[in-house]
DRENFI-657458 format. One line per field, with one value per residue (C-alpha): residue number from 1; residue in one letter; x, z, y. Coordinates in Angstrom, 3 decimals. Last residue first. Example, Ala and Ser with C-alpha at 12.3 -4.5 7.8 and 13.67 -1.06 7.14 Angstrom:
<rs>
num <- [2_1] $
residu <- [S_A] $
east <- [13.670_12.300] $
up <- [7.140_7.800] $
north <- [-1.060_-4.500] $
</rs>
This chain:
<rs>
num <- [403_402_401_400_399_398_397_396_395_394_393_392_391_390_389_388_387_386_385_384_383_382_381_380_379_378_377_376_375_374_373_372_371_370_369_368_367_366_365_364_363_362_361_360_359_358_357_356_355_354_353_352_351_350_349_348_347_346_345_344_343_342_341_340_339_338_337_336_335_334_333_332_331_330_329_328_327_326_325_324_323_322_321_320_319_318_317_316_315_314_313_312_311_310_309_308_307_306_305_304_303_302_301_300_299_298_297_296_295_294_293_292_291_290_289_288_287_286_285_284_283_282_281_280_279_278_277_276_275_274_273_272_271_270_269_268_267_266_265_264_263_262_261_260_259_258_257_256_255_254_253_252_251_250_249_248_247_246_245_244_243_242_241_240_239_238_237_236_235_234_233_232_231_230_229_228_227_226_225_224_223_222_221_220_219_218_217_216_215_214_213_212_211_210_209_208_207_206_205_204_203_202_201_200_199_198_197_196_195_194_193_192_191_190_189_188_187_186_185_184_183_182_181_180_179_178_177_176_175_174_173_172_171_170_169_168_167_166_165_164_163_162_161_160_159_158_157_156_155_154_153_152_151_150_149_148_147_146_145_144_143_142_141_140_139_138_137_136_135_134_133_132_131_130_129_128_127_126_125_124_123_122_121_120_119_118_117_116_115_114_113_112_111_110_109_108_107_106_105_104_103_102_101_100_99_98_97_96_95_94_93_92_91_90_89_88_87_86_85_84_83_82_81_80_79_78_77_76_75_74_73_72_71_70_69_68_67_66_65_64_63_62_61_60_59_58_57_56_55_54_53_52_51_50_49_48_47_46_45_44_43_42_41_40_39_38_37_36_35_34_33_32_31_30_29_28_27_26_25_24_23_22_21_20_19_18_17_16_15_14_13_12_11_10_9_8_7_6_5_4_3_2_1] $
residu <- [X_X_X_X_X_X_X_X_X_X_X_X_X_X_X_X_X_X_X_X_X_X_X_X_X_X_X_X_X_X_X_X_X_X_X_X_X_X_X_X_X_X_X_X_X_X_X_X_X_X_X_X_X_X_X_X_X_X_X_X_X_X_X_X_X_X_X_X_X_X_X_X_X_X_X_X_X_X_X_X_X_X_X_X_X_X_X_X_X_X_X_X_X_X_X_X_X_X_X_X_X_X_X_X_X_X_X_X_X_X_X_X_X_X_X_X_X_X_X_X_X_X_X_X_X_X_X_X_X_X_X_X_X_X_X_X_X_X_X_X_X_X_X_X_X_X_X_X_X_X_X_X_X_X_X_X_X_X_X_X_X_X_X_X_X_X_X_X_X_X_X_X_X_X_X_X_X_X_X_X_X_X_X_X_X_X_X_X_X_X_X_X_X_X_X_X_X_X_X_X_X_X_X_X_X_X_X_X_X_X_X_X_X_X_X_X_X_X_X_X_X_X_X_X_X_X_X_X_X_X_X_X_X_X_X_X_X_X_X_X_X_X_X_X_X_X_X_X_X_X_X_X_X_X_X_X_X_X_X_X_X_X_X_X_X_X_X_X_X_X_X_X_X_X_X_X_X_X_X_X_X_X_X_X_X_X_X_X_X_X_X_X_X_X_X_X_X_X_X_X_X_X_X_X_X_X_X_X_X_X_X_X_X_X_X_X_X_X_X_X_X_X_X_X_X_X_X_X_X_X_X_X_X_X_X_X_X_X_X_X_X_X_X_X_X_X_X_X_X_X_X_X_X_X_X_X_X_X_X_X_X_X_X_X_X_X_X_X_X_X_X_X_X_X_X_X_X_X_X_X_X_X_X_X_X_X_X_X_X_X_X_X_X_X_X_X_X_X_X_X_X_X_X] $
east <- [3.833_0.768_-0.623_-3.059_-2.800_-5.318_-4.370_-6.563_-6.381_-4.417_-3.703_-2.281_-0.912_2.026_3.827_1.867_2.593_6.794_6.366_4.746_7.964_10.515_8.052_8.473_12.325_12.065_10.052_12.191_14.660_13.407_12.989_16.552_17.920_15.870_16.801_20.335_20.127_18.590_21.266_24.297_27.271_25.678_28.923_31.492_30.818_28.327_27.703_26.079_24.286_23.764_21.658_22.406_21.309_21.101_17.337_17.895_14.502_13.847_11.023_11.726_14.750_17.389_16.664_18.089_18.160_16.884_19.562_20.386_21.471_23.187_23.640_22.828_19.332_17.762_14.883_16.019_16.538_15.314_11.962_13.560_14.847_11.577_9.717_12.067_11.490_7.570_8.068_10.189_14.154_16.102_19.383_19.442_16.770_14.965_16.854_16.050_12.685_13.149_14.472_12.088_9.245_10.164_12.152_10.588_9.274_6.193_4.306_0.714_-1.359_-4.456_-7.291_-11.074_-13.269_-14.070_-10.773_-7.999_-6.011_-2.132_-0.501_2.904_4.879_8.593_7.769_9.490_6.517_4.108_0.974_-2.274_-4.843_-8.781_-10.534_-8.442_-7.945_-5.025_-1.528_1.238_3.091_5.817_6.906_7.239_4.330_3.091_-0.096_-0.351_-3.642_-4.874_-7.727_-8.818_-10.595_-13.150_-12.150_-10.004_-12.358_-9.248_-10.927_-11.419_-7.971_-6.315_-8.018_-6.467_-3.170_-3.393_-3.837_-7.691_-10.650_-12.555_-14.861_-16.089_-19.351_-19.817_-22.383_-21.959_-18.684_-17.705_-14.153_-12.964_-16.612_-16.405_-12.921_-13.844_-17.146_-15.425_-15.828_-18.080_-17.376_-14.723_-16.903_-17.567_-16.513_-13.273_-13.715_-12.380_-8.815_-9.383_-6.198_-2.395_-0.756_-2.297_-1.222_2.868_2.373_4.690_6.988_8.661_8.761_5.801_3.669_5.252_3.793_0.588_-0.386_-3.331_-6.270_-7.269_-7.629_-6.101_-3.378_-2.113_-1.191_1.796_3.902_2.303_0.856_-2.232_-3.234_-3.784_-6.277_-7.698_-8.997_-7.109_-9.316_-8.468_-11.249_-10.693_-13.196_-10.592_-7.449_-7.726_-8.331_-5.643_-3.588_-5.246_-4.431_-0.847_-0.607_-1.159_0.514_-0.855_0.852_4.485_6.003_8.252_9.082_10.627_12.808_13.757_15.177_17.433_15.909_12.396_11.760_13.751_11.405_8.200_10.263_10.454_6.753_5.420_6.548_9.788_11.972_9.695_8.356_6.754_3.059_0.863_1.485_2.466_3.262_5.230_7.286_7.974_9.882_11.698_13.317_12.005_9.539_12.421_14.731_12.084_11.781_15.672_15.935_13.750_15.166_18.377_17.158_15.502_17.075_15.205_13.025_10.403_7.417_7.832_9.242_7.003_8.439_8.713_6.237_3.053_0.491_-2.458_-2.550_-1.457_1.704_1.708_3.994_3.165_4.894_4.443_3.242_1.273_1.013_-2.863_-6.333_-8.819_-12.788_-15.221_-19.069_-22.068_-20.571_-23.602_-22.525_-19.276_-21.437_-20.519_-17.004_-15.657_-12.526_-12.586_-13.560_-10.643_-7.985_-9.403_-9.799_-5.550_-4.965_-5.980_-4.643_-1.394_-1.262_-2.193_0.087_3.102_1.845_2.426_6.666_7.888_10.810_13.056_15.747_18.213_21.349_21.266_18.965_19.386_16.303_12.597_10.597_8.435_5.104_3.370_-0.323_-2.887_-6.298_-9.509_-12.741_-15.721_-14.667_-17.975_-19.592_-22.693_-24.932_-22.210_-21.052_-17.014_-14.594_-11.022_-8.017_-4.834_-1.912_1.800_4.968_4.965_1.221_-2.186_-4.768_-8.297_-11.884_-14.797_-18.266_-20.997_-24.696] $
up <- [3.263_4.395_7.322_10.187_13.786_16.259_19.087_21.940_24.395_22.495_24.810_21.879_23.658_21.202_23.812_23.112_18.978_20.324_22.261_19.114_17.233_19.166_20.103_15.520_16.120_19.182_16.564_13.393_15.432_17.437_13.947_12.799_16.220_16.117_12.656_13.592_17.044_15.461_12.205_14.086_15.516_19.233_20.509_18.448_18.460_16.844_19.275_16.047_12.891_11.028_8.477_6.527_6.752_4.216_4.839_8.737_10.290_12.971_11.859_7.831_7.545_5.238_3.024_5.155_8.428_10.141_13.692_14.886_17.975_19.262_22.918_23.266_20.793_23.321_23.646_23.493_20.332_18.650_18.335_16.215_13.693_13.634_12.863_10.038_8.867_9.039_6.738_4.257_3.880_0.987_3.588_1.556_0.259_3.922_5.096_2.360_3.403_6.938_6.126_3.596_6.065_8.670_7.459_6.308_9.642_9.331_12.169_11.716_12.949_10.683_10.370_10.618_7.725_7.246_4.444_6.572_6.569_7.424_10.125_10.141_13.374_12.687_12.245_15.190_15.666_15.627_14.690_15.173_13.503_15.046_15.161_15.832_14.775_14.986_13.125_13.492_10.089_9.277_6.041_3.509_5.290_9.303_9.826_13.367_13.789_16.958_18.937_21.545_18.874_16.882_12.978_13.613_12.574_10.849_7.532_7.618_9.280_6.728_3.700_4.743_5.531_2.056_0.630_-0.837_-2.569_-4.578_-4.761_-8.423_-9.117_-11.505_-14.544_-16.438_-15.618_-17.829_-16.899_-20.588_-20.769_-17.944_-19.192_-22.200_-20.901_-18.614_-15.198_-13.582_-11.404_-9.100_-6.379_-3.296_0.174_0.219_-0.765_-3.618_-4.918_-8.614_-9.909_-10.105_-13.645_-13.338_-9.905_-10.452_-12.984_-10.662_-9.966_-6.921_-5.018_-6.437_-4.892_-1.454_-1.279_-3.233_-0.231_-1.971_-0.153_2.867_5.261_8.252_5.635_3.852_0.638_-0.909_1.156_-1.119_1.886_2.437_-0.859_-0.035_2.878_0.830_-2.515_-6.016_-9.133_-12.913_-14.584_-17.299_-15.142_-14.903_-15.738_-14.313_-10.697_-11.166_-11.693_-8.141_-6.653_-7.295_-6.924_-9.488_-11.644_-14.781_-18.060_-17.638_-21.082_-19.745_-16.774_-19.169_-21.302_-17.669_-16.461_-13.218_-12.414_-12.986_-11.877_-8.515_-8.063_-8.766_-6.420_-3.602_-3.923_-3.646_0.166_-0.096_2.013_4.657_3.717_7.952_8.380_9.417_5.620_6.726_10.169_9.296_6.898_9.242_11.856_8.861_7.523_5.553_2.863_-0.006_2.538_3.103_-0.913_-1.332_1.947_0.014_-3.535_-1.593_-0.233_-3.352_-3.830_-0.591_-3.280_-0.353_-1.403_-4.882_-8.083_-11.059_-14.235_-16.736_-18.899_-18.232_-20.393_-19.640_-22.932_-22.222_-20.227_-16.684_-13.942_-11.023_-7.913_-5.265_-2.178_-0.613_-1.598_-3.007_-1.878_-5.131_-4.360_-6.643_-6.934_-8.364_-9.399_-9.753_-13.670_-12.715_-12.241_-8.930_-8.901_-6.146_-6.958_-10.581_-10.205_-7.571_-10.179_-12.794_-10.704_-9.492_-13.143_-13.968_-11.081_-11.938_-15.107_-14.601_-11.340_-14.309_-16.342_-13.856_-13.924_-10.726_-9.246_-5.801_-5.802_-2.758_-4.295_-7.743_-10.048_-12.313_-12.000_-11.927_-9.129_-10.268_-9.081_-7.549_-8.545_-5.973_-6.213_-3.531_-3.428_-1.436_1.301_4.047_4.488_5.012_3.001_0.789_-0.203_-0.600_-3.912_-2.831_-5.019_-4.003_-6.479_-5.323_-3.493_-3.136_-2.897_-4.987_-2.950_-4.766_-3.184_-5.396_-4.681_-4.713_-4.751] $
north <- [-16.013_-13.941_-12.185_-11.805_-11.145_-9.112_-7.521_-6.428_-3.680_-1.472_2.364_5.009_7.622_8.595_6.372_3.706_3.829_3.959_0.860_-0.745_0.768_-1.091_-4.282_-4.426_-4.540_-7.077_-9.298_-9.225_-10.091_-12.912_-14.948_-13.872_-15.260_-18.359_-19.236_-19.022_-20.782_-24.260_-23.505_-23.433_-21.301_-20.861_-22.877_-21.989_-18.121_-15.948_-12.434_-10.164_-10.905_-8.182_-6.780_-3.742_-0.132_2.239_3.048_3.548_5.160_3.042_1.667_2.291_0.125_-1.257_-4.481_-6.716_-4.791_-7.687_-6.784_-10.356_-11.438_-14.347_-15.334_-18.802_-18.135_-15.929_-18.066_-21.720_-23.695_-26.860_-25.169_-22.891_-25.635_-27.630_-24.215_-24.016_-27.251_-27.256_-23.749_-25.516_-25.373_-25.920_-24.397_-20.954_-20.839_-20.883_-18.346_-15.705_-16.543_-15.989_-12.963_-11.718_-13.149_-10.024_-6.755_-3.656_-2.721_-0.766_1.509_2.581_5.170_4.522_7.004_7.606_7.538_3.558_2.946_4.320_7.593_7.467_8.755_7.049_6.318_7.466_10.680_11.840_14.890_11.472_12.732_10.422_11.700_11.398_8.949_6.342_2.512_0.914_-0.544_-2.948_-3.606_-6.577_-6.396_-9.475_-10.797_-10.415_-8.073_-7.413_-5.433_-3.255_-2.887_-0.187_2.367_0.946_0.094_-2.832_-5.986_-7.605_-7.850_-3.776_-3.146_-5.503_-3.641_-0.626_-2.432_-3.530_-0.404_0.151_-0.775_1.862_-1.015_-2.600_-3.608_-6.725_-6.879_-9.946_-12.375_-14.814_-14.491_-13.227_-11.964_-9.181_-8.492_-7.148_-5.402_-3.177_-4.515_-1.703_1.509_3.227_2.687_5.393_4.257_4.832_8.358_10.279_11.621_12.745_10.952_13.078_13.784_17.399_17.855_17.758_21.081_22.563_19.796_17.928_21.384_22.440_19.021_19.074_22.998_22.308_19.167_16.827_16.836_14.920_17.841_15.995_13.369_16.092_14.349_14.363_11.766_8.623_6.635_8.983_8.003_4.279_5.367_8.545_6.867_6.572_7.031_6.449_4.690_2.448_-0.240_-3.441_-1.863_0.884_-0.790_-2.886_0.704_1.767_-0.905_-0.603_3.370_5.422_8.321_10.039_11.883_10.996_10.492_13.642_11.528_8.786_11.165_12.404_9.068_9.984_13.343_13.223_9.610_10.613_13.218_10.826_7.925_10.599_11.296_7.621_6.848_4.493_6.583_8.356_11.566_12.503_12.212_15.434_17.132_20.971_20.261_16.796_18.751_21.657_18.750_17.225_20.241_23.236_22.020_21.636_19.736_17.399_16.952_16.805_14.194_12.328_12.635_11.521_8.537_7.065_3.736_2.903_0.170_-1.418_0.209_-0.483_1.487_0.445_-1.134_1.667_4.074_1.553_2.192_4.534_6.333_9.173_7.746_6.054_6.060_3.296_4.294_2.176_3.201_0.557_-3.654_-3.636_-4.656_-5.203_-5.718_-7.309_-7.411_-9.000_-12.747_-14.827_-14.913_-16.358_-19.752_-21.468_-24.272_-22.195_-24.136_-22.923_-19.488_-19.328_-20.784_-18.591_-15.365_-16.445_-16.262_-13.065_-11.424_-12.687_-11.641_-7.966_-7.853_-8.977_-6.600_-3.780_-4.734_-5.134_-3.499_-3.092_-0.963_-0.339_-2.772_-1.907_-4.078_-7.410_-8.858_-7.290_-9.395_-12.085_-11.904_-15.861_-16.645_-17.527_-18.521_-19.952_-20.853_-20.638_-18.424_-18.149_-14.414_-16.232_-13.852_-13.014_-16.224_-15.092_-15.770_-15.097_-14.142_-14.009_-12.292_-12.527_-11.857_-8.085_-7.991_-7.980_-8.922_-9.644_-10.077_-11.820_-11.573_-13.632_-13.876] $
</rs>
């Protein structure tokens, strides 16, 4: 028997087919997203369909590398990019391209929504995890107010995995790890919050999922899609966020270990059993997928830069590694601050990036791609150093990630 695990990201769609007895990958998709063009600086789009096609055709190009019947097929598993906002009329269709976890277009809905709940420091008591910009509830509020024939379509609201999840059973549903992420849940009780909820909307709950537990399926592949893959009956996990799913894969559910997941953002995250509250909120206490929860930090900035880099010079990953190792740590002096698009960890949304200290001498591409790699890496140290002063003691790290 098999089963078939699916990440849907910021960049694109994997898709993994896994012998279950052995636990070894048998074949292997991908299929890049396209980003929505043409938007203000601060917003970052994609449109659901695109996740839809993606998916589909990274299960064909794993199907087809596994080369095994997609009859043996029992189960599937979707992991999804965090906090997006995905707004959804009665009949389940997409309203507008979904706001991602990375748009910061929505800094004054957040401050609004903060404001609403009495300041930062009475938000975190009633919720346990500060409204960062980029959680789900700013992008509802800023729905309402900049495209209200749009939020009166509004009849349900999911996450990214969540709306994969819909499409493949027709069952809404959206589990405590990825819900802790939207800033309207209190992350101790695991309900959603009524005050955060009113002062977005009072009838805000009705276009909300039934919030279960990670461990309880959504349901079965509708019959439609079963036979578009061939599949027959295949069991579908409540999933999760892709941290969530990173813990899991990562072995991180016992206290003493933590992940480094490296991709568009860079996150650093651990296991606890109980919450871990940051009164700063700039370490967020999220639930994760076993029962326990999730301090994690998130830096918004890591292979975006080093992508952006890479364009610009033709560059490929062998080439950039060339260029760094042509360098010496510290990069002659220059330093740069990955603020590309803003910043969640510190908290500095409107920032921009900067490269600081260039003269004649460090002025090349060797110290340049040094000084972006080193960073993105003293700016995730500055919120590990924050998670260990929460008391949080890691005796092992463990690193995964994505281009």
């Amino acid at each position: 028997m098999y089963s078939l695990g699916i990440d849907s990201g910021t960049q694109g769609t994997k898709a993994l087919i896994i012998e279950m007895d052995s636990g070894q990958v048998i074949g292997r998709g991908y299929e890049h997203h396209q980003m929505v063009a043409g938007l203000k600086p601060g917003e970052s789009e994609q449109s659901p369909e695109t996740w839809i096609k993606a998916m589909e055709v990274a299960i064909t190009k794993a199907l087809n590398s596994a080369k095994i019947k997609p009859s043996e097929i029992v189960c599937l598993g979707v992991s999804g990019q965090q906090h997006g906002f995905v707004p959804l009329n009665k009949n389940f269709c997409p309203i507008r391209p979904a706001k991602l976890w990375n748009d910061t277009s929505t800094v004054e809905e957040t401050e609004e929504i903060i404001n609403a709940l009495g300041g930062k420091k009475s938000f975190i008591e009633k919720l346990g995890i500060s409204l960062a910009v980029g959680y789900t509830a700013s992008k509802i509020l800023w729905l309402k107010k900049h495209e209200l024939r749009n939020y009166e379509k509004l009849k349900l609201i999911l996450l990214p995995h969540n709306y994969l999840n819909l499409y493949l059973t027709g069952q809404p549903q959206m589990e405590y790890g990825d819900a802790s992420g939207t800033g309207l849940m209190d992350i101790r009780t695991r309900n959603w919050q009524e005050d955060v909820l009113k002062a977005i909307d009072p009838t805000l709950k009705e276009k909300l999922p039934p919030l279960s537990h990670p461990q309880e399926a959504v349901g079965y592949v509708k019959k439609e899609i079963a036979e578009k893959f061939g599949f027959k009956k295949v069991l579908v996990s409540s999933g999760g966020g892709d941290n969530m799913m990173a813990a899991i894969g990562t072995g991180n559910v016992s206290e003493g270990r933590c992940t480094l997941s490296l991709g568009t953002s860079g996150t650093i995250f651990s296991y606890s059993s109980s919450p871990v509250i940051d009164p700063e909120g700039e370490i967020a206490a999220f639930c994760d997928s076993t029962g326990g929860w999730l301090p994690l930090l998130c830096t918004m900035n890591v292979t975006n830069t080093t992508e952006l880099f890479k364009g610009l010079f033709d560059l490929d990953n062998e080439d950039l590694e060339n260029l760094i190792k042509a360098s010496q740590p510290g990069a002659d002096g220059l330093i740069f601050l990955p603020f590309i698009d803003g910043e969640r960890v510190p908290v500095l949304p409107q920032a921009s990036a900067v490269f600081f200290g260039l003269n004649r001498h460090n002025f090349n591409q060797s110290n340049i791609a040094r000084a972006i790699i080193e960073g993105t890496i003293l700016n995730l140290n500055y919120g590990f150093s924050r998670m260990k002063s929460l008391g949080l003691k890691p005796k092992e790290i463990r690193a995964t990630g994505c281009r």
